[in-house]
N, C-alpha and C positions, 0 to 999 in steps of 0.2 A: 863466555858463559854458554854452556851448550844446552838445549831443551830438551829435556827428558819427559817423553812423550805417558809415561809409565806415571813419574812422582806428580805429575800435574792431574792428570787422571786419578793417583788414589788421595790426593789435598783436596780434588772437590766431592769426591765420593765421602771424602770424612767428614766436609760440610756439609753435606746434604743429609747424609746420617745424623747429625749433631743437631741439625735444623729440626727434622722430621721427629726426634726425639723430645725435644724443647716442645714441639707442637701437641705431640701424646699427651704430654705431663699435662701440659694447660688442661688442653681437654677433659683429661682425667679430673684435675683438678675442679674446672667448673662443673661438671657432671655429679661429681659429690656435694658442691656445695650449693644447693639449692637455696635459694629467701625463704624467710622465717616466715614470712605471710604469704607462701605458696602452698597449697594443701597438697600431702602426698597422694600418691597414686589411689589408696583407697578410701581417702577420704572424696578427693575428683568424683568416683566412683559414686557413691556413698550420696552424694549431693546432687549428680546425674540424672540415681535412681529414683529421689526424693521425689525430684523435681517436673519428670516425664511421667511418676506415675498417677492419673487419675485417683481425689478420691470421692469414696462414696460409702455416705450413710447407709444407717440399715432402711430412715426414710429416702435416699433416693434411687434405694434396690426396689424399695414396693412402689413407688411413683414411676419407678420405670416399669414395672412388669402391669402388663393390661388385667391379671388377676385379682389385684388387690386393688384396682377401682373404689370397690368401696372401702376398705379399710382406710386406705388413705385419706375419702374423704372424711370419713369417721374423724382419723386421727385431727384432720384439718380443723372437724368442728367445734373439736376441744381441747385445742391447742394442743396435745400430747404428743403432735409433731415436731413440736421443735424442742421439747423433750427427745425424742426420742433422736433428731439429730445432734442433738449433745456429745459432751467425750464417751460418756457409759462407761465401762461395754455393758448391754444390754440383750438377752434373749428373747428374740419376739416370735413366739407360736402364732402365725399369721395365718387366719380363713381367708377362704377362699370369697371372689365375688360367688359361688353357688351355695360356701356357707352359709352366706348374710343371706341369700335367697330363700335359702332353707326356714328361715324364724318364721312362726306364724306371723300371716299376712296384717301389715299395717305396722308392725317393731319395730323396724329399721326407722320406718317415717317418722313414727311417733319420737323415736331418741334421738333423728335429731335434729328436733323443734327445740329451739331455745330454753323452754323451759326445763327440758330433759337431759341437759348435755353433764349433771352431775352424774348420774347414771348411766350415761351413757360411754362418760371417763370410768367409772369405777368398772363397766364390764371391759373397755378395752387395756384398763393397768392391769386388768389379771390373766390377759395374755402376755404381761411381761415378767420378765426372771431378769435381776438384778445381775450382773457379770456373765461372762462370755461361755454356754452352757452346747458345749459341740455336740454331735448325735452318738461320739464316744464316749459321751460323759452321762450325756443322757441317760443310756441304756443303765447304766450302774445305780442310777435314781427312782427309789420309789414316789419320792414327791416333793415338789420344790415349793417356795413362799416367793409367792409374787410380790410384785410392788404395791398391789393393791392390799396385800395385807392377809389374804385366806392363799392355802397352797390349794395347786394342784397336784393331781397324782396320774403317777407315771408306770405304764406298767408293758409288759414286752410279752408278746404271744411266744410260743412253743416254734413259729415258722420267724420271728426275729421281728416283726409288725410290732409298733410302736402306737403307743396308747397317749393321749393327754387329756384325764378323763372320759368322754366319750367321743372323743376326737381321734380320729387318726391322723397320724402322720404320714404325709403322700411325699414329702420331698422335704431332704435335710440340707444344714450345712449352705445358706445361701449366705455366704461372709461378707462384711461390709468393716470399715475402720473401726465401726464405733460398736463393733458387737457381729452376732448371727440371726438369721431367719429359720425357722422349719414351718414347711407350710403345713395347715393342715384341714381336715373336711370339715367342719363344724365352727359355731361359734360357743366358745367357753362362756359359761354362765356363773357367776358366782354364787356359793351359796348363800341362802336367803336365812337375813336372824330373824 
């Protein structure tokens, strides 16, 4: 028997092809067949995203920002805060701490003494709008119905200045999960029956 240096060389080149082939297939093969209780890639994703990103109300947009001091505690003293962290969405026209400055001297104190905190609910629900009211939705609005039950009115200057009542709008579009913010200079007063 003599050894041929050539057929023993291409006998294991064919195994090792034949091998390296078999190896592909598997591969192939697990690679398509994922478990049924592995979420695909966009789902991964998708639950990644959920889950890295902070959220936040529209009450803890104004608890964070040093402006709304007093709204906040406003909303504190008559519970409208954890309304207002609820699902909503909700629009809140939010004064400014210089708004509430602005009321003649001794209002703010007076509403909010216990005795007053119905009034003083009723002036802060009619800075709210019921569903999520952007400042492109805004503009197309002559007046919306608050949750307190009377609307306000909305109205847009000749230079693009935005009106709510006698308030202006100084900054829109402050988004939270459960709705938006537009600040603005004054505190809305409801009308008196």
């Amino acid at each position: 028997m003599t050894f041929d240096r050539n057929t023993s060389w291409q006998r294991w080149l064919g195994r090792a092809t034949s091998i390296m082939a078999v190896v592909a297939l598997l591969f192939t093969i697990t690679a398509c067949e994922a478990p049924e209780d592995m979420p695909d890639a966009d789902e991964a994703e998708e639950e990644t995203m959920t889950e890295d990103e902070p959220t936040q109300t529209i009450v803890d947009i104004a608890a964070g920002d040093e402006r709304f001091e007093t709204l906040v505690t406003a909303l504190g003293a008559t519970g409208l805060d954890e309304t207002l962290a609820g699902p909503g969405p909700f629009t809140v026209f939010a004064p400014t701490n210089e708004a509430f400055d602005a009321l003649p001297e001794g209002t703010l104190d007076d509403l909010l003494q216990e005795e007053n905190q119905d009034q003083l609910a009723d002036i802060l629900s009619y800075h709210v709008v019921s569903g999520e009211v952007t400042s492109a939705d805004v503009a197309d609005l002559e007046s919306a119905a608050t949750v307190q039950g009377e609307d306000i009115q909305i109205s847009v200057d000749d230079e693009g200045n935005v009106m709510i009542n006698d308030a202006n709008v100084v900054e829109v579009d402050l988004m939270g999960d459960n709705g938006v913010i537009h600040v603005i200079d004054a505190v809305l007063m409801p009308p008196q029956e």
